[in-house]
N, CA, C and O atoms as a CHARMM CRD file, in Angstrom:
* protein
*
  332
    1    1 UNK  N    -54.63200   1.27500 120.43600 PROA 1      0.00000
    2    1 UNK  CA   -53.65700   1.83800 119.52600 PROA 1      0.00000
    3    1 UNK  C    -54.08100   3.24800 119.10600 PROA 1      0.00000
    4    1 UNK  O    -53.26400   4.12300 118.81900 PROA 1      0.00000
    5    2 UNK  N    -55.46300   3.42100 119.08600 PROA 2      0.00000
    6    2 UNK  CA   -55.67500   4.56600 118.40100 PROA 2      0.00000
    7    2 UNK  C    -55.31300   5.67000 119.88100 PROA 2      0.00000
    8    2 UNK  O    -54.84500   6.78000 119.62900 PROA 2      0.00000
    9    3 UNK  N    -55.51000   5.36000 121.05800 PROA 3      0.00000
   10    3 UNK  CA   -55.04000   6.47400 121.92300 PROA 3      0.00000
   11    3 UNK  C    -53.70300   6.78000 122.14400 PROA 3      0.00000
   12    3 UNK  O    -53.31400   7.71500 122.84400 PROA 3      0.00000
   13    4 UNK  N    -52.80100   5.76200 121.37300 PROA 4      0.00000
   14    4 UNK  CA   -51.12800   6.38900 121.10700 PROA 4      0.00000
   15    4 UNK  C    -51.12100   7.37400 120.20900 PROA 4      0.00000
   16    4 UNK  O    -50.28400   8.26200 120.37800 PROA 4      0.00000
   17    5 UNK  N    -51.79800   7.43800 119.35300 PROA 5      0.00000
   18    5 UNK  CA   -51.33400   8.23100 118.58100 PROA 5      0.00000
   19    5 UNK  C    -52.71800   9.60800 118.88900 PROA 5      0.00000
   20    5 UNK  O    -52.31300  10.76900 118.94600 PROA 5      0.00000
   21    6 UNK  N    -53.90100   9.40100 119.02100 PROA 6      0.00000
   22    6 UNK  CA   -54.46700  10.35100 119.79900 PROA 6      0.00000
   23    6 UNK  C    -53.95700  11.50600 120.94500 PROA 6      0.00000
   24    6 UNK  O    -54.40100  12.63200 121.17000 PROA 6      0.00000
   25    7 UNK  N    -52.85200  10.76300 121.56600 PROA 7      0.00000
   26    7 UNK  CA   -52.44500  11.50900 122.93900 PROA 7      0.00000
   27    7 UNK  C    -51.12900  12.02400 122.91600 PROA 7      0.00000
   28    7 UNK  O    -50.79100  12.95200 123.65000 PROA 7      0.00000
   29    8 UNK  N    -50.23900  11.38000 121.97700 PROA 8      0.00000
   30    8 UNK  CA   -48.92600  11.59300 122.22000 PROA 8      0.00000
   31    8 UNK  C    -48.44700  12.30800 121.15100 PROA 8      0.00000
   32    8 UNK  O    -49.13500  12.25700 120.13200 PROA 8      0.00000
   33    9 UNK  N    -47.27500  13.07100 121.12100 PROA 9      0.00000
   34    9 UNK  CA   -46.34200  13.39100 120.08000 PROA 9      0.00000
   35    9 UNK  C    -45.52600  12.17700 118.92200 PROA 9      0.00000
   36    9 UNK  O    -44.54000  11.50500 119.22300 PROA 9      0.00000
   37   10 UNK  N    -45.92800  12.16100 118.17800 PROA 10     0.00000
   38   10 UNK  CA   -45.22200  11.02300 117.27200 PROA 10     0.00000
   39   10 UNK  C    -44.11500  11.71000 116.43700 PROA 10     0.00000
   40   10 UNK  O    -44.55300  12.70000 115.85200 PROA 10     0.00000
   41   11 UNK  N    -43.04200  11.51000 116.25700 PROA 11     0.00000
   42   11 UNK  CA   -42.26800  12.28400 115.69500 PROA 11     0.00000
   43   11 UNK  C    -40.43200  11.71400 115.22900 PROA 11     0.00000
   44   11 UNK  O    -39.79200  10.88000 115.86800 PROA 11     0.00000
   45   12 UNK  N    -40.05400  12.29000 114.25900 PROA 12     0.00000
   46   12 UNK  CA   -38.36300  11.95200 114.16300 PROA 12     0.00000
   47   12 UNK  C    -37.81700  12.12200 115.29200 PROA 12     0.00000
   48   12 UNK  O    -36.81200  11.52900 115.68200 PROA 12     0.00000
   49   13 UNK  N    -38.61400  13.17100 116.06000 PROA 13     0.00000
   50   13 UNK  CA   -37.97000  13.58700 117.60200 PROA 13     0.00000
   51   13 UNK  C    -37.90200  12.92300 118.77800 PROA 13     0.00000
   52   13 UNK  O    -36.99400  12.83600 119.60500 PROA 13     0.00000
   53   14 UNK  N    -39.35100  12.31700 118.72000 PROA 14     0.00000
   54   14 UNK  CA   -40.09000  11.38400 119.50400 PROA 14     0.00000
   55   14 UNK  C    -40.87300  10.25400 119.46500 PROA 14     0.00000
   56   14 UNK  O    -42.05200  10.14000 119.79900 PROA 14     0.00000
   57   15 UNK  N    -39.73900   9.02000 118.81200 PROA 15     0.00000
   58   15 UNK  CA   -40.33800   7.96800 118.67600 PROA 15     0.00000
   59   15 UNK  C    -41.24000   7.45800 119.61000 PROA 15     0.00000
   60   15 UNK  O    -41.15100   7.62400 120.82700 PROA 15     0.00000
   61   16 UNK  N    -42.31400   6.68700 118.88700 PROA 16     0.00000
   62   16 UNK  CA   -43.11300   5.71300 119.74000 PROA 16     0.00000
   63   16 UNK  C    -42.91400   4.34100 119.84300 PROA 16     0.00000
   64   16 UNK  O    -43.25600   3.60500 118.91700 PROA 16     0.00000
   65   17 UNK  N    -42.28200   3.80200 121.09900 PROA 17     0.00000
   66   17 UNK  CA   -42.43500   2.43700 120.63300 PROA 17     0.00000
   67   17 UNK  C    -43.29000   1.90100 121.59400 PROA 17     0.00000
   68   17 UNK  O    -43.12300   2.12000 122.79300 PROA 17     0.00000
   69   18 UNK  N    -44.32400   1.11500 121.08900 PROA 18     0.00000
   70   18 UNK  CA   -45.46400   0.61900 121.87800 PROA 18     0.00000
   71   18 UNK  C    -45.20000  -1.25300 121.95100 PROA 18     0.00000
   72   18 UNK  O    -44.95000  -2.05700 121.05300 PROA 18     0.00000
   73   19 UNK  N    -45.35800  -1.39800 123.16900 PROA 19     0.00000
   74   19 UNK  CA   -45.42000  -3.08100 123.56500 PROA 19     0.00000
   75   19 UNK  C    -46.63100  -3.93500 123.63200 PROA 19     0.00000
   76   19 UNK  O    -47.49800  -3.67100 124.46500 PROA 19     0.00000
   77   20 UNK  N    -46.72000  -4.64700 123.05600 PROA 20     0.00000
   78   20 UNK  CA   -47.60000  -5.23100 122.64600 PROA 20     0.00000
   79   20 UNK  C    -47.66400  -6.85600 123.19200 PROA 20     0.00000
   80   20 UNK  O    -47.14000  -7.61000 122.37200 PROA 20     0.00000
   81   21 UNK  N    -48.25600  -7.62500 124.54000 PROA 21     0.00000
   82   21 UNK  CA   -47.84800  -8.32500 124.87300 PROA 21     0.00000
   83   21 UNK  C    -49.25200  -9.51700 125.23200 PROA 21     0.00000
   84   21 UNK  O    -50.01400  -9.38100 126.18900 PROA 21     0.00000
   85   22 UNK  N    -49.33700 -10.81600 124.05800 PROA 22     0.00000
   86   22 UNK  CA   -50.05200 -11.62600 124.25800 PROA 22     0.00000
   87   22 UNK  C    -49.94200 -12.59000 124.95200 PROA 22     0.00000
   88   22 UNK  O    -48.94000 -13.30400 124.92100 PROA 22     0.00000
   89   23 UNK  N    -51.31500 -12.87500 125.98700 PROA 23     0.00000
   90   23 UNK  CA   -50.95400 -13.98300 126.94100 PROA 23     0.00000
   91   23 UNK  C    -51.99700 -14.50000 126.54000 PROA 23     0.00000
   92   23 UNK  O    -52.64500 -14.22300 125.53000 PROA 23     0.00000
   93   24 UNK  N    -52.34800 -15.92300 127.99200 PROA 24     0.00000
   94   24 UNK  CA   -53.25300 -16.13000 127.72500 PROA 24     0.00000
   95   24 UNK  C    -54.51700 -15.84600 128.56400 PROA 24     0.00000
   96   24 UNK  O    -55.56800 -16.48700 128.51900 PROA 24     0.00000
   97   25 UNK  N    -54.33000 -15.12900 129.08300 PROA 25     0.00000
   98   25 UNK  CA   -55.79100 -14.25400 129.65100 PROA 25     0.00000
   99   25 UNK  C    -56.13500 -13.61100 129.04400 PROA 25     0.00000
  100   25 UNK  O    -57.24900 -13.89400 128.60300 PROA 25     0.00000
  101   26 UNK  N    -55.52400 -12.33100 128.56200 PROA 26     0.00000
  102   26 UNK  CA   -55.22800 -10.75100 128.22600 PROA 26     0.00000
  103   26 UNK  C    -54.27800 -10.65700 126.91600 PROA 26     0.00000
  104   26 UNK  O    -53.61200 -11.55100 126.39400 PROA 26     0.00000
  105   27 UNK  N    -54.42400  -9.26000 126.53600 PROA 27     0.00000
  106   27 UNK  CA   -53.40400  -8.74700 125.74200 PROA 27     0.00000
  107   27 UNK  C    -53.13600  -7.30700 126.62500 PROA 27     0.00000
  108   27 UNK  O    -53.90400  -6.70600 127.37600 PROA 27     0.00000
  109   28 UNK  N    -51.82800  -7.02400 126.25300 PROA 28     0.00000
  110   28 UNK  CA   -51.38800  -5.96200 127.18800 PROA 28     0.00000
  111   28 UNK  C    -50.91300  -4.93600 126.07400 PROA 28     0.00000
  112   28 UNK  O    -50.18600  -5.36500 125.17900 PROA 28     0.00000
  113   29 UNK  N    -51.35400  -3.37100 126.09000 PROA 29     0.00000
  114   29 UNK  CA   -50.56000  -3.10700 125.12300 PROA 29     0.00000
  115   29 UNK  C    -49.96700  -1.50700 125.79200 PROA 29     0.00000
  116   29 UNK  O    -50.74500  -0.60300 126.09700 PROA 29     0.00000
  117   30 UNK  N    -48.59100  -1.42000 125.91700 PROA 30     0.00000
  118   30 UNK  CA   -48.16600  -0.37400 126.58000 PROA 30     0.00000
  119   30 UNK  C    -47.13800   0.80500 125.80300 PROA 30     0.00000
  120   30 UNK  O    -46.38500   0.50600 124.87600 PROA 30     0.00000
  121   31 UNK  N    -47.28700   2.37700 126.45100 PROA 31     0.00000
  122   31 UNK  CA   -46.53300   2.89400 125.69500 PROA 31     0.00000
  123   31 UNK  C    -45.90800   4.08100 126.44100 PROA 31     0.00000
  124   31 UNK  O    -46.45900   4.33200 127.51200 PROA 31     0.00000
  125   32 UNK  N    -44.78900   4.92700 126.07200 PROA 32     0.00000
  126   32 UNK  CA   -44.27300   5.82700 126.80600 PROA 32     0.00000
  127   32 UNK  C    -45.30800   6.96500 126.73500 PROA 32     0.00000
  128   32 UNK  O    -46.05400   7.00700 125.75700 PROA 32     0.00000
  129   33 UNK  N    -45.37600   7.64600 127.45200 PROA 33     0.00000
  130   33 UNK  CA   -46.49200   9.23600 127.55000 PROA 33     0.00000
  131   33 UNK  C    -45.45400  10.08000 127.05200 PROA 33     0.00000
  132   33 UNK  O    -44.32100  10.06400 127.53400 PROA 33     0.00000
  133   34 UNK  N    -45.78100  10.78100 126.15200 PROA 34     0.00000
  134   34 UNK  CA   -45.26800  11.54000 125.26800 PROA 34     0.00000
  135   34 UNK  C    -46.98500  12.82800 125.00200 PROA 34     0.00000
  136   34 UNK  O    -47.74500  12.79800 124.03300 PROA 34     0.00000
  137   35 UNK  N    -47.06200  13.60300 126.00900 PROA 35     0.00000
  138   35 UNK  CA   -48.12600  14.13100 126.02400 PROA 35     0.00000
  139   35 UNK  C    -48.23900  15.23400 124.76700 PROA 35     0.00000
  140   35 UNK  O    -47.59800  16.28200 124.84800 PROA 35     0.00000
  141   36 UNK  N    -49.09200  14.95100 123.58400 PROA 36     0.00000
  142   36 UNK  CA   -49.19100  16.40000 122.94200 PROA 36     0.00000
  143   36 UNK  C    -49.73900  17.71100 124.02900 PROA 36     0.00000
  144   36 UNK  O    -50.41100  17.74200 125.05900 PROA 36     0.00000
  145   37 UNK  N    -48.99800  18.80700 123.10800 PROA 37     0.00000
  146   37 UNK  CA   -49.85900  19.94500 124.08000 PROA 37     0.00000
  147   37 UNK  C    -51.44500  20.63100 124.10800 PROA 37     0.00000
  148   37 UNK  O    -52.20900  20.54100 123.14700 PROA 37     0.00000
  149   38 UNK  N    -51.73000  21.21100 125.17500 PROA 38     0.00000
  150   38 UNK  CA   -52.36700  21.60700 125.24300 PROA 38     0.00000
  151   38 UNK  C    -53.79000  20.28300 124.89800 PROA 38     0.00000
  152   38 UNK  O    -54.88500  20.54500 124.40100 PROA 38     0.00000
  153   39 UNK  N    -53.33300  19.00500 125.31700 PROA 39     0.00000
  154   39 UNK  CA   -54.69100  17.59100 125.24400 PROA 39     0.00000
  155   39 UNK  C    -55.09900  17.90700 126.03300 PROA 39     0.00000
  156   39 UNK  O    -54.68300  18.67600 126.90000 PROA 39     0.00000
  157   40 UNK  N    -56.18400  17.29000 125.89900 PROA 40     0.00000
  158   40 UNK  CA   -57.45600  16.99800 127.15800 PROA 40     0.00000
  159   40 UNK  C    -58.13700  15.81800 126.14800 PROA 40     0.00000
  160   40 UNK  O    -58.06900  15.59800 124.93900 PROA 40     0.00000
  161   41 UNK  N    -58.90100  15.10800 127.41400 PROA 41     0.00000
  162   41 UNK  CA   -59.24900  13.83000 127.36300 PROA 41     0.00000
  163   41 UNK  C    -60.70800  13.57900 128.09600 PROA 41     0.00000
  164   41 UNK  O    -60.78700  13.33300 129.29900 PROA 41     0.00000
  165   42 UNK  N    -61.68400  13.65700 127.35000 PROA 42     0.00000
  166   42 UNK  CA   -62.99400  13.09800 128.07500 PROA 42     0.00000
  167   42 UNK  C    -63.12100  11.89200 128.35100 PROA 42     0.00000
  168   42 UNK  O    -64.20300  11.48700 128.77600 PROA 42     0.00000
  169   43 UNK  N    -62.12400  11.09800 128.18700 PROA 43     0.00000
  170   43 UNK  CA   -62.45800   9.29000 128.62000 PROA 43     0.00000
  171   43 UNK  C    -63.38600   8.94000 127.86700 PROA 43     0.00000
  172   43 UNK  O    -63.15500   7.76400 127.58400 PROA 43     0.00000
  173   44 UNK  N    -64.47000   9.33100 127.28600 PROA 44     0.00000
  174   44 UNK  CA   -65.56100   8.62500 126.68400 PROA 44     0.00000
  175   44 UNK  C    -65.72100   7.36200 126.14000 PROA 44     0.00000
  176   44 UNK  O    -66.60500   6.52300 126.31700 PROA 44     0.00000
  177   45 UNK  N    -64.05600   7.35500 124.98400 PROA 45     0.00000
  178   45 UNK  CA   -63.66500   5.99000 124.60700 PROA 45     0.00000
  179   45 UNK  C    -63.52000   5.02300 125.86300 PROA 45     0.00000
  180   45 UNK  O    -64.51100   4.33300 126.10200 PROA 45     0.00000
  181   46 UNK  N    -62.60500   4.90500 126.55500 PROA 46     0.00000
  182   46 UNK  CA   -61.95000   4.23400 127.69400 PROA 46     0.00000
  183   46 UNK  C    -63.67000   3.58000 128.79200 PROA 46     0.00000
  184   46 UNK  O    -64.17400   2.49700 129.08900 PROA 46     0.00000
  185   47 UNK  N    -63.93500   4.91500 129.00300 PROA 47     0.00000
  186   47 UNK  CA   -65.22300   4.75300 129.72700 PROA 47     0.00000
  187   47 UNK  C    -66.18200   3.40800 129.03100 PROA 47     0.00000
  188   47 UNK  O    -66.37100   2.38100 129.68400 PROA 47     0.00000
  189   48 UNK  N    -66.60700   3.55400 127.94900 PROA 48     0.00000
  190   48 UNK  CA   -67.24900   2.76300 126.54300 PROA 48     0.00000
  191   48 UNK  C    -66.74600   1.36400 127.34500 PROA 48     0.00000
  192   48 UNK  O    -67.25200   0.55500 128.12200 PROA 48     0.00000
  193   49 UNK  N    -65.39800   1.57800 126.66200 PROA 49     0.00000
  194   49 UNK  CA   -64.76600   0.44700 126.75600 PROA 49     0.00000
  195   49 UNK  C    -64.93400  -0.79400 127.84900 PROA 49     0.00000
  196   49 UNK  O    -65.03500  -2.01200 127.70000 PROA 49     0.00000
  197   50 UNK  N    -64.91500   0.21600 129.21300 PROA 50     0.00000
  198   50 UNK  CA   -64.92800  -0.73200 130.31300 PROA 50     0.00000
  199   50 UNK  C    -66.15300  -0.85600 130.56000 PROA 50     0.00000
  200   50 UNK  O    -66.25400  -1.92700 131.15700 PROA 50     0.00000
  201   51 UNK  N    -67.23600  -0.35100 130.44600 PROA 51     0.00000
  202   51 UNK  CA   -68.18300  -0.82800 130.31400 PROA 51     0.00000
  203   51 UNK  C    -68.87100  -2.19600 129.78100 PROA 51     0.00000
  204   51 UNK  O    -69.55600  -3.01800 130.39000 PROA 51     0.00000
  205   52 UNK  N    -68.49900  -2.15700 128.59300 PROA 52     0.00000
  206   52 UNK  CA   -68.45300  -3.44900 127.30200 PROA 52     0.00000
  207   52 UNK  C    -68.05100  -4.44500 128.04000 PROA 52     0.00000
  208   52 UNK  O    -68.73300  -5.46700 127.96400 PROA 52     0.00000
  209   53 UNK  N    -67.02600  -4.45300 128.82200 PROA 53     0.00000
  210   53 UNK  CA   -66.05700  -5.65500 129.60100 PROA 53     0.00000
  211   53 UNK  C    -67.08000  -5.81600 130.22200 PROA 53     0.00000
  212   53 UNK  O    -67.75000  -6.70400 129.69600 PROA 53     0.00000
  213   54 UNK  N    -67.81600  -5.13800 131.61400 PROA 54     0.00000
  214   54 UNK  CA   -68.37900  -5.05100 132.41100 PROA 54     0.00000
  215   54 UNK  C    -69.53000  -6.18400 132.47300 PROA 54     0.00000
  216   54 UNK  O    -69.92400  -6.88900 133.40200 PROA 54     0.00000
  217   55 UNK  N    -69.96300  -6.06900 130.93900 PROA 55     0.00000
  218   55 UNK  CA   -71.27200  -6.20200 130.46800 PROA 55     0.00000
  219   55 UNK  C    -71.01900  -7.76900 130.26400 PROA 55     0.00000
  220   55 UNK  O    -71.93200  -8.57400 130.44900 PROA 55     0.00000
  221   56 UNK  N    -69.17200  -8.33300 129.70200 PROA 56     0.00000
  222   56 UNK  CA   -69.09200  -9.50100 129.53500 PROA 56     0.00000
  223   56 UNK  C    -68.93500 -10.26400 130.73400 PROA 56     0.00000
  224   56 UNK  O    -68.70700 -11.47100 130.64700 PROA 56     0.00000
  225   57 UNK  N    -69.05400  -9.55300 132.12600 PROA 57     0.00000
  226   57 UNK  CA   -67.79400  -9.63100 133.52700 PROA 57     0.00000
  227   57 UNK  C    -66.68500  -9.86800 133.56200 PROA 57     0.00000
  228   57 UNK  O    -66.16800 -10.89900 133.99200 PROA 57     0.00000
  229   58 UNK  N    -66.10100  -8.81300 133.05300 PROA 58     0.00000
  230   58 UNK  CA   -64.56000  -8.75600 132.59300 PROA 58     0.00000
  231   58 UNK  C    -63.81500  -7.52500 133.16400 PROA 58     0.00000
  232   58 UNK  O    -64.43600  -6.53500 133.55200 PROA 58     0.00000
  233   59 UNK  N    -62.44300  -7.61600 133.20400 PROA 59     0.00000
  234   59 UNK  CA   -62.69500  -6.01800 133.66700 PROA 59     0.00000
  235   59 UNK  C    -61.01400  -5.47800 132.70800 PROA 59     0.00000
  236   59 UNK  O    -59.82600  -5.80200 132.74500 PROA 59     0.00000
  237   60 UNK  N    -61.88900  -4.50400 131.93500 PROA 60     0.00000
  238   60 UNK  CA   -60.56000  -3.64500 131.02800 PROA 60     0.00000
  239   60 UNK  C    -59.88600  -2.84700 132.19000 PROA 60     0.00000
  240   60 UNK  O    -60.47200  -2.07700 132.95200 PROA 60     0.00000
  241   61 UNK  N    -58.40800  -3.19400 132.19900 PROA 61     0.00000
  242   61 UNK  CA   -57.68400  -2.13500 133.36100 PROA 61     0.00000
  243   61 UNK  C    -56.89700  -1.12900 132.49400 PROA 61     0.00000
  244   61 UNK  O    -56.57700  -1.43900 131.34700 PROA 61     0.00000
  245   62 UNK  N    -56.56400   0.13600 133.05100 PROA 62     0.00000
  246   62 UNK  CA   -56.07200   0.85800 132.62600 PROA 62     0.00000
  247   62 UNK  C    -54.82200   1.31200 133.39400 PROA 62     0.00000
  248   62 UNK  O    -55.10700   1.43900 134.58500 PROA 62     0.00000
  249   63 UNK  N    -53.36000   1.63900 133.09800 PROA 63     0.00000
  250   63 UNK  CA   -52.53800   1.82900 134.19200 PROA 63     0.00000
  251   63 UNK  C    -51.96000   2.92300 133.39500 PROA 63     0.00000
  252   63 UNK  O    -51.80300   2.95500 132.17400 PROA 63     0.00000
  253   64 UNK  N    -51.57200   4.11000 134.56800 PROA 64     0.00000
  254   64 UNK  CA   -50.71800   4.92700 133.98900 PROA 64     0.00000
  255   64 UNK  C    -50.06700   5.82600 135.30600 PROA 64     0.00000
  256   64 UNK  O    -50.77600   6.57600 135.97700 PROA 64     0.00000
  257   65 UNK  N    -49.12100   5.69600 135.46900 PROA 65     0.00000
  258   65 UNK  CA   -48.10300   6.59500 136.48200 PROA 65     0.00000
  259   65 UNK  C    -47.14200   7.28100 135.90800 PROA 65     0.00000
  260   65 UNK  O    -45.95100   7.33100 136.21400 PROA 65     0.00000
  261   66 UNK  N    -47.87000   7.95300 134.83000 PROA 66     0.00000
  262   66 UNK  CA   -47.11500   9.28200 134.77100 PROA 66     0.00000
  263   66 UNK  C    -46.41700   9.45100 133.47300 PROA 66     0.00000
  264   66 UNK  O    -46.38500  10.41200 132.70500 PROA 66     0.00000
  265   67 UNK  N    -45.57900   7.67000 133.39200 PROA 67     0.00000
  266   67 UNK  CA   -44.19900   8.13600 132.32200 PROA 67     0.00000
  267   67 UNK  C    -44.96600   6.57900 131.39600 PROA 67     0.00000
  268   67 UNK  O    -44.59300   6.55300 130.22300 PROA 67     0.00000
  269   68 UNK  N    -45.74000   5.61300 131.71600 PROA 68     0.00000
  270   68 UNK  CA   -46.04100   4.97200 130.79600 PROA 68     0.00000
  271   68 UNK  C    -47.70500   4.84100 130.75200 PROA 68     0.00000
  272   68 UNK  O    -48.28100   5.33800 131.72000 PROA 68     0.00000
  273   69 UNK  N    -48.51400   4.23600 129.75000 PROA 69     0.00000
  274   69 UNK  CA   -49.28200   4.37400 129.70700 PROA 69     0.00000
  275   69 UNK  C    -49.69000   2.86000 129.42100 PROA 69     0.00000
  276   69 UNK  O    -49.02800   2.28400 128.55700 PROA 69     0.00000
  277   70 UNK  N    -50.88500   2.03500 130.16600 PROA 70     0.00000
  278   70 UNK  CA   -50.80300   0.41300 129.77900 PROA 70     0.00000
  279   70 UNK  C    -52.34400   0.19900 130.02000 PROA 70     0.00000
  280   70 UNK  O    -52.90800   0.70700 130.98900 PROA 70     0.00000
  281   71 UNK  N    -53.08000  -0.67700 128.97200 PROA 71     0.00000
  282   71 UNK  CA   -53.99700  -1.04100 128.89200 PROA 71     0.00000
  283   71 UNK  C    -53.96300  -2.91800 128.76100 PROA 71     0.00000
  284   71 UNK  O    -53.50300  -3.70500 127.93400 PROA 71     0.00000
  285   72 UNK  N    -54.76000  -3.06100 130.13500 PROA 72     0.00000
  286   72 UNK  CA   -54.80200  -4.64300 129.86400 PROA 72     0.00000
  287   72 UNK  C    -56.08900  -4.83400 129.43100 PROA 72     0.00000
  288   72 UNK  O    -57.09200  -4.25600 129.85100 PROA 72     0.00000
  289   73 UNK  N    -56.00200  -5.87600 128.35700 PROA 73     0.00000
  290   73 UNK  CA   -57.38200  -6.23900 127.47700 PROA 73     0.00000
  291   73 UNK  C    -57.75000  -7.31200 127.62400 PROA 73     0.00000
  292   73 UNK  O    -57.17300  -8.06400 126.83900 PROA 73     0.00000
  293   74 UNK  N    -58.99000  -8.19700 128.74200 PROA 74     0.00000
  294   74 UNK  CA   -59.04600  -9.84500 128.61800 PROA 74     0.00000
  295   74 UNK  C    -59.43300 -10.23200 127.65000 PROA 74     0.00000
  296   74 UNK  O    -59.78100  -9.28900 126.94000 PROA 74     0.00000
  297   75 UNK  N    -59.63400 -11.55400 127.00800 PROA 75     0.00000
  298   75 UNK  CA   -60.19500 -11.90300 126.24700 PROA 75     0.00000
  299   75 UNK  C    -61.98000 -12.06000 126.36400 PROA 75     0.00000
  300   75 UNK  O    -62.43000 -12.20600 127.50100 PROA 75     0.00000
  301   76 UNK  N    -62.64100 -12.03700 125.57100 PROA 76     0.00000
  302   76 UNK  CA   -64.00400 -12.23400 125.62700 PROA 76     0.00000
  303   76 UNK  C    -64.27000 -13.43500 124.72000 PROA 76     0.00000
  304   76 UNK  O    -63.90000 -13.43400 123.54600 PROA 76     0.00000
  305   77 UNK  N    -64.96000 -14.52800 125.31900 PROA 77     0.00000
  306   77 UNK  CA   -64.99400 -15.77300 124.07300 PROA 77     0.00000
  307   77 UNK  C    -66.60100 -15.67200 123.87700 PROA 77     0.00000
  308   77 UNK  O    -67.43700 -15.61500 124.77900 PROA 77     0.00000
  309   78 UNK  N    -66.84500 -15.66400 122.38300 PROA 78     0.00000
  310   78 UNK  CA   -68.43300 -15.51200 122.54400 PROA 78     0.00000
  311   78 UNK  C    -68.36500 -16.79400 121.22100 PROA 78     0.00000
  312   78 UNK  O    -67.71200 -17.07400 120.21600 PROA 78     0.00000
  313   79 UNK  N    -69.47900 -17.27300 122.00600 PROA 79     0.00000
  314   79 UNK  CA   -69.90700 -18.74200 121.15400 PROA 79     0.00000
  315   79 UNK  C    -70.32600 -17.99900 119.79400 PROA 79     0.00000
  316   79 UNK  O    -70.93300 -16.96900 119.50000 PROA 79     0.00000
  317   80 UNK  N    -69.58500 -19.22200 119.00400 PROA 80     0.00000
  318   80 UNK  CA   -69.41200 -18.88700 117.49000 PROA 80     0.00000
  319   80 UNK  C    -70.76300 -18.92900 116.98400 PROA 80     0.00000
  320   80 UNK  O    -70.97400 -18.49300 115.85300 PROA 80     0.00000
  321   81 UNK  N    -72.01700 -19.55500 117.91300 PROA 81     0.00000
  322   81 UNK  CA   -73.34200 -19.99000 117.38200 PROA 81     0.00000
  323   81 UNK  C    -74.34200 -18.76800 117.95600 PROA 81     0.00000
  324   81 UNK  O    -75.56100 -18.88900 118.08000 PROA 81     0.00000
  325   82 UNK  N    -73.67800 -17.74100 118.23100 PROA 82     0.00000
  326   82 UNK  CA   -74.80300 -16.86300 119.13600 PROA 82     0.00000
  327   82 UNK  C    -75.10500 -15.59300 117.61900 PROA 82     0.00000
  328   82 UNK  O    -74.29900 -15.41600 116.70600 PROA 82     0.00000
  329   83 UNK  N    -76.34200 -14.95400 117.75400 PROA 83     0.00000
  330   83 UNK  CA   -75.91100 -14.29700 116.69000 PROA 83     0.00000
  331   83 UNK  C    -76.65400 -12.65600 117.28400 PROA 83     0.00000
  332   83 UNK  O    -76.52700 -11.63800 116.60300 PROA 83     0.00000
């Protein structure tokens, strides 16, 4: 969520409406590209991110062709007794 509003124009002009879709593998959460100007993007977050998965053997996907932007999120179950 925080890279919708990180990346895009939010505006009276240019609503955001973001999809938000729970299963039971994953959560999916997708949105139109509405590029602010003049962004740039080091991935650092995203990078982080899939890593973390990596680490659970999971794998965070990222999809974007252009006009939407979609992040699938699996679930990670970590025993309630681990500390």
């Amino acid at each position: 969520m925080e890279n919708v509003t990180k990346h895009n124009v939010i505006s009276n002009r240019h609503h955001m409406n973001v999809v938000i879709e729970i299963g039971t593998e994953c959560i999916t959460v997708s949105n139109p590209i509405v590029p602010r100007p003049k962004e740039s993007s080091s991935r650092i977050g995203l990078n982080y991110i899939t890593t973390l998965y990596r680490q659970h053997g999971k794998e965070f996907k990222v999809e974007n062709d252009g006009k939407t932007f979609r992040a699938v999120i699996p679930y990670i179950m970590v025993d309630a007794n681990e500390k």
